[in-house]
N, C-alpha and C positions, 0 to 999 in steps of 0.2 A: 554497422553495429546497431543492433538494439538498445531503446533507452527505458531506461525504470524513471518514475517518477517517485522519491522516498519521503513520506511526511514522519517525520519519528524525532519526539522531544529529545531524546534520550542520544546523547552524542556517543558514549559506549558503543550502543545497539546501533547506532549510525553507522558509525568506525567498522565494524563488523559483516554488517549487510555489506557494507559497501565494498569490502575483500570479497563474501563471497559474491554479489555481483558479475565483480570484474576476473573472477576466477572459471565464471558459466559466461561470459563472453557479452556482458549485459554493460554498458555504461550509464549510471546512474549521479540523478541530480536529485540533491538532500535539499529537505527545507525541514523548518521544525514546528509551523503552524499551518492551520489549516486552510485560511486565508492566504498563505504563501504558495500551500498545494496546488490550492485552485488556480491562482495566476498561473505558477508553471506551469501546471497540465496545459493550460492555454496554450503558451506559448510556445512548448516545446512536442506538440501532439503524442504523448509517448505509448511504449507499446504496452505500458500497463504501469498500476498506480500500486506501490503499498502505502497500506495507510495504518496507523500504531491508534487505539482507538481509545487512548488516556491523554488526548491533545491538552495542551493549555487552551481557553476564552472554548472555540467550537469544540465537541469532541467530535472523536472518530465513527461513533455512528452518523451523527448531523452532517459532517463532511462525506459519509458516503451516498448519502440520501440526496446530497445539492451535484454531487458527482452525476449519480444516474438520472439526475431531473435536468441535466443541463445538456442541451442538443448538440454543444460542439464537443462533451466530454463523455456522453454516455454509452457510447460504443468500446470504453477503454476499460479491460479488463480492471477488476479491484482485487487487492489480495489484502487482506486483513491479516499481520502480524502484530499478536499482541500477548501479553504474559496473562491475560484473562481467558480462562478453560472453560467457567461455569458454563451448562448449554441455556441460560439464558442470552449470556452474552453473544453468544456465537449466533443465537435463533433472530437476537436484534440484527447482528450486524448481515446478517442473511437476508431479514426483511426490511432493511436499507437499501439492499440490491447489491451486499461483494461477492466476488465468484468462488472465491476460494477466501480457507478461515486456516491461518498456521500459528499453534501457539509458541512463545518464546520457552526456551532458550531456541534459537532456530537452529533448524535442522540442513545442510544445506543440499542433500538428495531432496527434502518436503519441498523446498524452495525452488529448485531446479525442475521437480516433475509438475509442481502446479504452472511455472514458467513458460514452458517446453507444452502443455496442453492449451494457457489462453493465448500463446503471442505467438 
């Protein structure tokens, strides 16, 4: 089985991803700071990372910048889900280095085809 690595404050939006996850065959491990991201991605090599980019202390663009700058994590796809549209936001989290930008409420076909393309 495939594993998601999920950074998202938000335990709702957690609760959620994490049906459809396991509904597309994905087993995923939830943290809700960025600093927790990081460790996990570590520890658990996963087959791709979403990251919610309104973290508490780091946010989610600076978490995806230490993501792609770091040699044992930067091969791991990034999927940015977050309720932020404006194409500022999207162009930052873009030149952070995520592969994919899906806005909330999530979709779970969005979620599944960007999936299904990096992992």
């Amino acid at each position: 089985m495939k594993t998601v690595v999920a950074i998202e404050d938000d335990q709702h939006h957690s609760r959620i991803l994490g049906l459809f996850l396991d509904q597309l065959g994905y087993d995923m491990l939830a943290v809700d700071t960025a600093d927790e991201g990081m460790q996990l991605a570590r520890e658990s090599t996963p087959d791709a990372i979403i990251v919610d980019l309104l973290l508490p202390g780091i946010d989610g663009w600076e978490l995806i910048s230490r993501i792609k700058t770091d040699p044992e994590l930067a091969h791991i796809p990034v999927i940015v889900l977050s309720a932020l549209s404006a194409a500022h936001a999207k162009k930052r989290a873009f030149d952070a280095g995520c592969d994919a930008y899906i806005t909330k409420p999530i979709q779970m076909d969005d979620l599944r085809d960007w999936l299904t393309k990096l992992t």
